[in-house]
C-alpha positions as a LaTeX table, in Angstrom:
\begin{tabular}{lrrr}
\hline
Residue & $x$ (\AA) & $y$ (\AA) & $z$ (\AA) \\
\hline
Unk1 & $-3.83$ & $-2.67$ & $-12.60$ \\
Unk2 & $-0.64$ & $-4.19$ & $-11.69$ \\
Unk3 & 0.47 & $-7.90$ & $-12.75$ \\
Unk4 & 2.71 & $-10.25$ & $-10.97$ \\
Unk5 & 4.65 & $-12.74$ & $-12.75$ \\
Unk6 & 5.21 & $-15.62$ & $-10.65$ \\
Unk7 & 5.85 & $-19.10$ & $-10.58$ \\
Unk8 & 3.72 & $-21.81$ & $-8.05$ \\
Unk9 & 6.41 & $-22.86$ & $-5.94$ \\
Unk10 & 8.37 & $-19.85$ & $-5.75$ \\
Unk11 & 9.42 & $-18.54$ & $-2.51$ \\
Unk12 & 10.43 & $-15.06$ & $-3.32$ \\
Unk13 & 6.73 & $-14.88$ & $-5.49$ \\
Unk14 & 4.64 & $-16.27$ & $-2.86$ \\
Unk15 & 6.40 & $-13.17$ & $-0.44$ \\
Unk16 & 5.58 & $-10.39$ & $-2.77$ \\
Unk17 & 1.74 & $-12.09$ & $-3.29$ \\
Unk18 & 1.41 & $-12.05$ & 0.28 \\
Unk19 & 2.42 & $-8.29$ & 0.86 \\
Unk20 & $-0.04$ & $-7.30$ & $-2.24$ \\
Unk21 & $-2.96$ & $-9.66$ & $-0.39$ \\
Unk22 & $-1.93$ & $-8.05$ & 2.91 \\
Unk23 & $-1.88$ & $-4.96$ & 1.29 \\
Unk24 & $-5.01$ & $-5.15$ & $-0.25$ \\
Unk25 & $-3.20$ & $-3.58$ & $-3.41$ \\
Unk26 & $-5.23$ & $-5.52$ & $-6.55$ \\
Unk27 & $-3.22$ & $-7.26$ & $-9.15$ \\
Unk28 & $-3.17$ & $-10.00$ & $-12.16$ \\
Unk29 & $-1.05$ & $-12.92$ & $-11.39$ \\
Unk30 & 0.66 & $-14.39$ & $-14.50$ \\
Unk31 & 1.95 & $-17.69$ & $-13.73$ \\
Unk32 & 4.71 & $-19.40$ & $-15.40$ \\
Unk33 & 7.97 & $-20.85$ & $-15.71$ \\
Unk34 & 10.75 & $-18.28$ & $-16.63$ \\
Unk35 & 12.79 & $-20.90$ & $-19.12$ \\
Unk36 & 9.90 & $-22.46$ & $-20.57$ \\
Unk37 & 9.72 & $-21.57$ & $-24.26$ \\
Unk38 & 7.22 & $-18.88$ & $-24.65$ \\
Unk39 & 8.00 & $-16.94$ & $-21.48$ \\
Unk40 & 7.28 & $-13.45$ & $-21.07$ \\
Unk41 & 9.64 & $-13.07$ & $-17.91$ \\
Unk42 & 12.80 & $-12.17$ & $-20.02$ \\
Unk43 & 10.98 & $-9.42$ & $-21.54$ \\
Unk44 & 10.51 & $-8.36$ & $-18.57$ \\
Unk45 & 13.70 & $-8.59$ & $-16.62$ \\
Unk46 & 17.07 & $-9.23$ & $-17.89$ \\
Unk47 & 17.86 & $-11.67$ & $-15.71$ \\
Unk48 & 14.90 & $-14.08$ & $-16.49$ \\
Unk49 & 13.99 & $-14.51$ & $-12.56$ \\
Unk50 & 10.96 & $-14.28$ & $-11.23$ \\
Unk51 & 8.41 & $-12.31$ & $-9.51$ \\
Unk52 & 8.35 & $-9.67$ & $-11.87$ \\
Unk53 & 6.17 & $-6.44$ & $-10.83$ \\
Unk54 & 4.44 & $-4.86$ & $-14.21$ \\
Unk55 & 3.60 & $-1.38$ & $-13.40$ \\
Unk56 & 0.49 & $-0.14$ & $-14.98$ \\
Unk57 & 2.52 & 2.04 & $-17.28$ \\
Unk58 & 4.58 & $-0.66$ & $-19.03$ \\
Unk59 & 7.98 & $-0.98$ & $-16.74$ \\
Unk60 & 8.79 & $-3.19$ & $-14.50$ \\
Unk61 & 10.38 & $-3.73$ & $-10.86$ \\
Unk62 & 11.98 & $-7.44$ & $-10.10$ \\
Unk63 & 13.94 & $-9.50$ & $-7.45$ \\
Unk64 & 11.40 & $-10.00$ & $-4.19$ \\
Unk65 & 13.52 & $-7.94$ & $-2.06$ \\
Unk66 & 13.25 & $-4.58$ & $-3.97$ \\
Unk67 & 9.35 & $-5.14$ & $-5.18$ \\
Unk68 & 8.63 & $-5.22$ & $-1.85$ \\
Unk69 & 10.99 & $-2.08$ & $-0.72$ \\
Unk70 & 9.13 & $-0.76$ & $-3.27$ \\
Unk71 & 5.43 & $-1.67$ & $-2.36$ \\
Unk72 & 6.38 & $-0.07$ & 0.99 \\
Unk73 & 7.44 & 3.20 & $-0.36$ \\
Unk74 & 4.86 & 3.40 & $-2.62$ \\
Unk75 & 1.76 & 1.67 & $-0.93$ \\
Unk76 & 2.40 & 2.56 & 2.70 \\
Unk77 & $-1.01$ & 1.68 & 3.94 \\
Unk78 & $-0.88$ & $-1.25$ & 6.09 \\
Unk79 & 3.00 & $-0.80$ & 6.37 \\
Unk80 & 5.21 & $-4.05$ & 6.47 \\
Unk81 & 8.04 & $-2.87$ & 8.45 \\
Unk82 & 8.15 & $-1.44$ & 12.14 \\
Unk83 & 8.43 & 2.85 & 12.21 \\
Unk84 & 11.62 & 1.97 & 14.86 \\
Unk85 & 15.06 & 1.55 & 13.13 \\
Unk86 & 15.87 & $-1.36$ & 14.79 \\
Unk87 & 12.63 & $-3.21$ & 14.03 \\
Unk88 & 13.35 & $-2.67$ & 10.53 \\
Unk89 & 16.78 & $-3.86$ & 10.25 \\
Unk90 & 15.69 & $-7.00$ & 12.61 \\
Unk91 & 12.56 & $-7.52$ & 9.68 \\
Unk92 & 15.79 & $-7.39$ & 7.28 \\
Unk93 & 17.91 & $-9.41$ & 8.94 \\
Unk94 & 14.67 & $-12.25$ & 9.09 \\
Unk95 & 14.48 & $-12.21$ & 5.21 \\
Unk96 & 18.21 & $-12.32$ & 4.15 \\
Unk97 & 18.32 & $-15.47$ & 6.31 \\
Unk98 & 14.57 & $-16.69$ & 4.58 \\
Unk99 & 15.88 & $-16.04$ & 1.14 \\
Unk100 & 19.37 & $-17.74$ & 2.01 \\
Unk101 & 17.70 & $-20.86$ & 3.25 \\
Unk102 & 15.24 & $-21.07$ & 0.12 \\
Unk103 & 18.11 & $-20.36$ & $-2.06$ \\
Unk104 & 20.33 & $-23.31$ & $-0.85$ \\
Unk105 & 17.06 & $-25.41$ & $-1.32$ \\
Unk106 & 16.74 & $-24.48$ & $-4.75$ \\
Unk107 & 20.13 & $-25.68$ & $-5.58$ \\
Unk108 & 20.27 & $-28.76$ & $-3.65$ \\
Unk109 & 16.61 & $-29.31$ & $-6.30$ \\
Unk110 & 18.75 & $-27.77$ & $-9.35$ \\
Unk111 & 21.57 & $-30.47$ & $-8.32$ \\
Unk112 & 19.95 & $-33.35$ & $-7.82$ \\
Unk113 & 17.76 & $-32.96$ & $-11.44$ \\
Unk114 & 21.72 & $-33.77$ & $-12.76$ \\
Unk115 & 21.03 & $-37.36$ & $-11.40$ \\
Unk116 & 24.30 & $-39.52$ & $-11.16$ \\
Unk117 & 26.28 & $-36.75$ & $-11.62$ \\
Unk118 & 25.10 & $-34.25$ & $-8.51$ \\
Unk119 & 27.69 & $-33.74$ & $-6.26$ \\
Unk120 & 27.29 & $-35.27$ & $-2.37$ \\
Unk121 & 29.69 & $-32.83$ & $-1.32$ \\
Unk122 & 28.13 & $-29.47$ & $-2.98$ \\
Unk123 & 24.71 & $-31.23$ & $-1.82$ \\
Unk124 & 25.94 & $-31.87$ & 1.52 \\
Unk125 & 27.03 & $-28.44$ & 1.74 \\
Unk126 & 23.75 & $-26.59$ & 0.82 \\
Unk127 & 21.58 & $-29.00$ & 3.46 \\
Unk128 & 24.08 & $-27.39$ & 5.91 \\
Unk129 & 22.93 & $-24.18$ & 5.05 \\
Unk130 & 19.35 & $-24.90$ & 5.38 \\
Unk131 & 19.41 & $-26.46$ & 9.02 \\
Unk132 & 21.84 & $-24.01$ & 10.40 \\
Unk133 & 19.17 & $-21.07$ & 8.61 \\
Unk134 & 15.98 & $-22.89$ & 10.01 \\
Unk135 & 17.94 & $-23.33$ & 13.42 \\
Unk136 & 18.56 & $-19.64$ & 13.23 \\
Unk137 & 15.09 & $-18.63$ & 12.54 \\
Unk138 & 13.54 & $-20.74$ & 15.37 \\
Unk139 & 16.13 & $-18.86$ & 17.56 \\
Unk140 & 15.32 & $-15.31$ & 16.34 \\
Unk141 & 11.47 & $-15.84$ & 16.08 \\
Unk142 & 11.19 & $-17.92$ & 19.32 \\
Unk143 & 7.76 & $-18.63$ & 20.50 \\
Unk144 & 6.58 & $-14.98$ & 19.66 \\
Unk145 & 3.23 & $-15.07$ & 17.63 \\
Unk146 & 4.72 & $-12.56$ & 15.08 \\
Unk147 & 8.72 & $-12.26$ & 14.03 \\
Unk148 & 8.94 & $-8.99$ & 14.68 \\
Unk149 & 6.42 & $-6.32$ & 16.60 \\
Unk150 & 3.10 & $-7.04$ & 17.95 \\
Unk151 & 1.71 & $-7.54$ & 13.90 \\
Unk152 & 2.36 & $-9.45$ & 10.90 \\
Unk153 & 5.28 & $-7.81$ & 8.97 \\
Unk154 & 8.06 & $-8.42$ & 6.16 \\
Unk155 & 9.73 & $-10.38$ & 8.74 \\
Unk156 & 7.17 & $-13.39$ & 9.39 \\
Unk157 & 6.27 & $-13.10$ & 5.94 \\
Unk158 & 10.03 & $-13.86$ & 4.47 \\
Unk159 & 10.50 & $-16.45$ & 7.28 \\
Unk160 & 6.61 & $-18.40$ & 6.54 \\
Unk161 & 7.05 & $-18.18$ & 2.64 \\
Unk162 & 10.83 & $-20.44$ & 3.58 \\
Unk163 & 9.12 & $-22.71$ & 5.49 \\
Unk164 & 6.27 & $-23.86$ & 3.05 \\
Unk165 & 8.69 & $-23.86$ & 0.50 \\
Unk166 & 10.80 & $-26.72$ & 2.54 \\
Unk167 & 7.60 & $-28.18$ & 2.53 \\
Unk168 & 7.16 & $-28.31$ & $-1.23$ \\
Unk169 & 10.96 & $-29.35$ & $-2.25$ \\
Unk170 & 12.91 & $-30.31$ & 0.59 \\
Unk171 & 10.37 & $-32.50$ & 2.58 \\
Unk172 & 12.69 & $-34.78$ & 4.01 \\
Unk173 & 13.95 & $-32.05$ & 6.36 \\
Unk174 & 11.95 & $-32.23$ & 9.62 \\
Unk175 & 12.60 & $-29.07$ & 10.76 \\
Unk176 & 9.12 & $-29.53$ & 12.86 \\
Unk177 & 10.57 & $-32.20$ & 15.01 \\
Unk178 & 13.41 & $-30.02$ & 15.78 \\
Unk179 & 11.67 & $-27.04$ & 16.42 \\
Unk180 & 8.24 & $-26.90$ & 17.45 \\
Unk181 & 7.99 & $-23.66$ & 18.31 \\
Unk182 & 8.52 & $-22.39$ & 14.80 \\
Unk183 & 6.62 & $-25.34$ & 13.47 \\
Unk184 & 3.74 & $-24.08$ & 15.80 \\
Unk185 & 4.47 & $-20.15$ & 14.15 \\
Unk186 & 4.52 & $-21.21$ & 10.68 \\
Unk187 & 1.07 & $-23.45$ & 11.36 \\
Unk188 & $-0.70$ & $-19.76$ & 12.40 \\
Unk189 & 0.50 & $-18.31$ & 9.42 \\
Unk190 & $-0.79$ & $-20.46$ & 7.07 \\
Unk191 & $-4.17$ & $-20.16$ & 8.57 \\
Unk192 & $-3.87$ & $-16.45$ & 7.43 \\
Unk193 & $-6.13$ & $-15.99$ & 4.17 \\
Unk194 & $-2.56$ & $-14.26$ & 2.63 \\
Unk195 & $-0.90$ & $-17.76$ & 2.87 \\
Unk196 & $-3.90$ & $-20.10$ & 2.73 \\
Unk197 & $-4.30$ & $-18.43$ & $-0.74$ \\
Unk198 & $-0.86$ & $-18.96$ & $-2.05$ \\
Unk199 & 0.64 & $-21.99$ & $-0.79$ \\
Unk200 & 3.07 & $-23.44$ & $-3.03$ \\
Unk201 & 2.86 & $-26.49$ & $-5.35$ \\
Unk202 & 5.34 & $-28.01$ & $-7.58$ \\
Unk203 & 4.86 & $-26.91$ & $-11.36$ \\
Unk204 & 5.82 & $-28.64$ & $-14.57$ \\
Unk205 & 9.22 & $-27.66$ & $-16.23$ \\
Unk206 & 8.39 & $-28.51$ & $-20.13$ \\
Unk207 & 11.68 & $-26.89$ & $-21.63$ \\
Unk208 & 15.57 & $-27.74$ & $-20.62$ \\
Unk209 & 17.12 & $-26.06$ & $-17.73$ \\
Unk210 & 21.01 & $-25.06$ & $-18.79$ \\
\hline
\end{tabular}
């Protein structure tokens, strides 16, 4: 059976659990925090990041984007991406602007853990990037029911899995008020069983982040 390392709030986990739920491809979740002392993430990818995929015969596939290139290829029941060309480069073009928002968010979290000595300007900077990316999603998106197609696909997955993270970390954002529509689109998600079943929540960091 596969395994998933993953991490509760994680973003780029929660896409990759909701493609394998979608999927109905069954796996063991492993849950932890890659830094933590007695990880088993770094033994599994070099770069200590999670999700991690764990094949069944030992290796291992990692960063969200290519497990779930991967899932495709391999698993290609209940595909993820429109047959067209075009719908799969828009499905693309939806998660490079998902993972870009929840990366800023994860180093505006990163930046204010330094306390007195974050940076308003590098701050500043990143919350810029996360409500021009939100703007930009409510734009692509519109007041479709999915992102991309006439089904649920990589590209509604990538954009829903950005906007409970916000939820979890950057709450003071209220990208609802400015954009109902997508608030409205994200809301229908998240009564999917996919993302009822793997909504983030914050998780305890028990070893130093350097």
């Amino acid at each position: 059976m596969l395994k998933l390392i993953s991490a509760t709030p994680s973003p780029y986990a929660r896409k990759v659990r909701i493609a394998l739920a979608e999927k109905n491809i069954p796996f063991e979740l492993i849950t932890e925090v890659p830094w933590n002392q007695g990880a088993i993430t770094p033994q599994h990818n070099p770069l200590a990041k999670l999700p991690v995929l764990l094949l069944e015969d030992g290796s291992s596939v990692y960063d969200s984007r290519f497990i779930l290139e991967y899932l495709e290829l391999v698993y290609p029941q209940t595909p993820l991406l429109p047959a067209d060309v075009q719908g799969k480069l828009a499905a693309k073009r939806l998660e490079v602007l998902a993972d870009g928002v929840c990366d800023a968010v994860v180093l505006v979290f990163f930046e204010r853990m330094r306390g007195e000595s974050a940076s308003a300007e590098w701050t500043a900077r990143q919350m810029h990037k996360i409500q021009a990316g939100v703007a930009e999603l409510a734009r692509l998106i519109g007041e479709r029911r999915f992102a991309v197609g006439d089904k649920l696909g990589l590209g509604d997955i990538a954009a829903g899995a950005a906007l409970g993270y916000l939820k979890v970390r950057f709450q003071e954002f209220d990208w609802q008020t400015l954009h109902p529509s997508l608030a409205a689109y994200a809301a229908a998600l998240e009564q999917r069983p996919s993302f009822a079943q793997t909504r983030p929540y914050p998780q305890n960091i028990t070893s130093k982040v350097v």
